[in-house]
N, C-alpha and C positions, 0 to 999 in steps of 0.2 A: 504494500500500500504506500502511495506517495505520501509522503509528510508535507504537510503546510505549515510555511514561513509567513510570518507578518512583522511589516516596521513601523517605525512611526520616528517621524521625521520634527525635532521641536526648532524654530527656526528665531531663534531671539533677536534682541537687539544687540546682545554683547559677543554669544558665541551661540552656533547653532549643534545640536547634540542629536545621534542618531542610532535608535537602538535594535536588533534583531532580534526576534523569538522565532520558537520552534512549537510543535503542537502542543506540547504538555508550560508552554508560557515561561519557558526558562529560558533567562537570557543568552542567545549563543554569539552576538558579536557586541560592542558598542565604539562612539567616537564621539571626539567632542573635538569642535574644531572655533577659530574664530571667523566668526560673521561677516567682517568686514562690509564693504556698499553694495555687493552682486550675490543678492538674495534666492537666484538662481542659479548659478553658476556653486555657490557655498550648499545648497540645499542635495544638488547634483553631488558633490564629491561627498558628501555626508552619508548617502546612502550605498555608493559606490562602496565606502570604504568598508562598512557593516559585512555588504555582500560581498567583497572579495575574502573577506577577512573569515569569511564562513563558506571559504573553496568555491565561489560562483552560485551558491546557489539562488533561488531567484522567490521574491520577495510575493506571495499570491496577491496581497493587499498591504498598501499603504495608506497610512493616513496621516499627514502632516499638521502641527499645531505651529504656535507663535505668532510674534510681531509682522515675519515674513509667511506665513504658511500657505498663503494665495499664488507663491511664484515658485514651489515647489510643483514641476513637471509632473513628476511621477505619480503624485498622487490620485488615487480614486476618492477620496472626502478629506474634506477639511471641519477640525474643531478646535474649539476656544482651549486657549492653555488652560481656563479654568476648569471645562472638564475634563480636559487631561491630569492636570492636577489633581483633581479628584480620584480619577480611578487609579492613578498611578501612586497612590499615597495607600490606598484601601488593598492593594497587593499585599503592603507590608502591615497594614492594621484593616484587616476585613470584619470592618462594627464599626457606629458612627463614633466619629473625630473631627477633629481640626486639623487641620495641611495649613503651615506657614512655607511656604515657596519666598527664600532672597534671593534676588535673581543680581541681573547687572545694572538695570536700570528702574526696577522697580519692583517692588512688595506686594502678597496677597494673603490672605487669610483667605479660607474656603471652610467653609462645614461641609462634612462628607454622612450622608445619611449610611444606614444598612444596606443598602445595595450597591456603594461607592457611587452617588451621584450627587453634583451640588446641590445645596439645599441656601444658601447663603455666602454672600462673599463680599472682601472691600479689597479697596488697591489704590495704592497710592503713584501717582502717576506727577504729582503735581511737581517734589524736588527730589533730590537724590540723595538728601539726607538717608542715612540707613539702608542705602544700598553699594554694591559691588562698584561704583562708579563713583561711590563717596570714598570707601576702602582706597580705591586705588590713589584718590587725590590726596588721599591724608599719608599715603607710602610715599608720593614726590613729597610733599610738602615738609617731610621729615628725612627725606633721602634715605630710606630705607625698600630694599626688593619685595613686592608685595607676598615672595611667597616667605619671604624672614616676619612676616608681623606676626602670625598665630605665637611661635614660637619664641620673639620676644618677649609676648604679651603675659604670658604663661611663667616667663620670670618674673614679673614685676611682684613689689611687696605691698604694692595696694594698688588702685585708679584714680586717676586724678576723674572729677567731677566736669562734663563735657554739657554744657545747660544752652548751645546754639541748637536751631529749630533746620539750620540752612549752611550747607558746603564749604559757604565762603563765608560766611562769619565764622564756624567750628577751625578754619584755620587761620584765622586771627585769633582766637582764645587760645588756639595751640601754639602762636607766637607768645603770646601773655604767659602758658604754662612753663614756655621755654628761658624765657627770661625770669620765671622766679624759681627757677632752677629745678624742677620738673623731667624727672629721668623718658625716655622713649618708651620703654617698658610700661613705665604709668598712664603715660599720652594713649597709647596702645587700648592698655587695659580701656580705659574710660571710652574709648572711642568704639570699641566694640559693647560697650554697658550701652551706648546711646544707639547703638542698632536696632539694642532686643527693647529699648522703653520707645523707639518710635514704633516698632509691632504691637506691643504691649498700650500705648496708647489708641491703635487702629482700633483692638478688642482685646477684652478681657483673656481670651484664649483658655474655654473651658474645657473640661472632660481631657479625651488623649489627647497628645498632639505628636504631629509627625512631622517633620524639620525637611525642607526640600531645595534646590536650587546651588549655586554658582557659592556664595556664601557660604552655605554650611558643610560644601565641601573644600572647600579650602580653608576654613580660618574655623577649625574645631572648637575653639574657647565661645564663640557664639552659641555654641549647644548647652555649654557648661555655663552659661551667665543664665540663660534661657532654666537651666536646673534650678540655680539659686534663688531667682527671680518669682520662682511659680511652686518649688519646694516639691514638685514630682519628674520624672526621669523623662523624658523624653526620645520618642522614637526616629530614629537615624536611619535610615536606610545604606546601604553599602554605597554607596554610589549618588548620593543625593542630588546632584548636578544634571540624572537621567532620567528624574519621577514623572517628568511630563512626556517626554519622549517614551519613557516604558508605557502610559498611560495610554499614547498613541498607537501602541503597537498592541497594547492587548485589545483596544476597542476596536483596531483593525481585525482581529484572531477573531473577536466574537461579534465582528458584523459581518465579514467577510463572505459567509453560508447564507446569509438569509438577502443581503444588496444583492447577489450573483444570479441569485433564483429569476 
């Protein structure tokens, strides 16, 4: 019997992520690549690479998500990152939850009912405080390699207090912290404290929750503020950077029989 492959294609604004499954929903390839301005052209090598990377094989159905998922060729349907987010969060906690997705340029809170569908959602779109595009400005602004911040932050002996709403003010107070003599390590710490209280201001973030996006995989001390903030554990997926994309690719697995008919 032939087995069926389905991808799902997430197409962001920062980096585009592309995932492979096989019948039984385990993931057999993935990639993550940057986005850059050719939304088609990035969307093309994203899948290319899943499928080479899994011997040629050939993808039954795609469904592409994101900021770019309208200029994704390949695909047969397109859907909102938010329900991809959803379904792709309820793989790794299947009962209703909360999915916080930080991405590169923007945040989501999503409730995810018992069947993994949204039920509720916000997103912040307006600045880039608390997102991957804030991260990065505050690694120049300190001249530090954005993949050394987790790992400084992580030694610091406490966090300096980070109370800007906005980018470009947060690094002006981080001028202010550096001139009253304010270690990087500290600057660090607080700047990621001011991640999880602009989430934490969107919603309360009740019940489970499941951590998703560009952020919680690269800068793990987000998960661990996110712990002390809310006083329960918090679910991680392996791979967090690929929840929407996996989300894409199962919703392609389980539409794929009934759209074909």
């Amino acid at each position: 019997m032939t087995k069926t492959y389905c991808a799902g294609v997430d197409v962001g604004s920062s980096y585009t992520k592309a995932v492979l499954i096989g019948p039984d929903a385990e993931v057999v390839s993935s990639c993550v690549l940057r986005t850059g301005s050719d939304f088609q052209k990035v969307s093309r090598r994203a899948l290319r690479k899943v499928l080479d990377a899994a011997a040629g094989v050939a993808a039954r159905r795609v469904v592409s998500t994101g900021v770019g998922r309208s200029s994704c060729a390949a695909t047969q349907d397109q859907m909102t990152e938010i329900t991809c987010l959803a379904r792709g969060s309820f793989h790794f906690c299947p009962r209703p939850h909360t999915a916080v997705d930080i991405g590169g340029q923007d945040n989501k809170v999503v409730a995810v009912d018992g069947r993994g569908r949204q039920t509720a959602f916000k997103m912040n779109r307006k600045c880039a405080a608390g997102t991957g595009a804030f991260l990065e400005e505050i690694a120049r602004r300190l001249d530090i390699p954005v993949r050394r911040m987790d790992l400084l932050a992580r030694s610091a002996q406490g966090r300096v207090e980070i109370g800007s709403f906005c980018t470009v003010f947060t690094c002006t107070e981080i001028i202010h912290h550096i001139r009253e003599g304010k270690r990087a390590p500290e600057i660090l710490g607080g700047c990621y404290e001011s991640v999880v209280k602009r989430i934490l201001e969107m919603d309360p973030l009740q019940g489970e929750l499941v951590l998703a996006g560009g952020v919680v995989s690269n800068h793990p001390a987000v998960a661990q503020i996110f712990r002390e903030k809310l006083g329960r554990e918090p679910i991680v997926p392996p791979h967090p950077q690929l929840v929407g994309a996996l989300g894409a690719a199962l919703l392609a697995m389980e539409n794929h029989g009934k759209n074909d008919r």
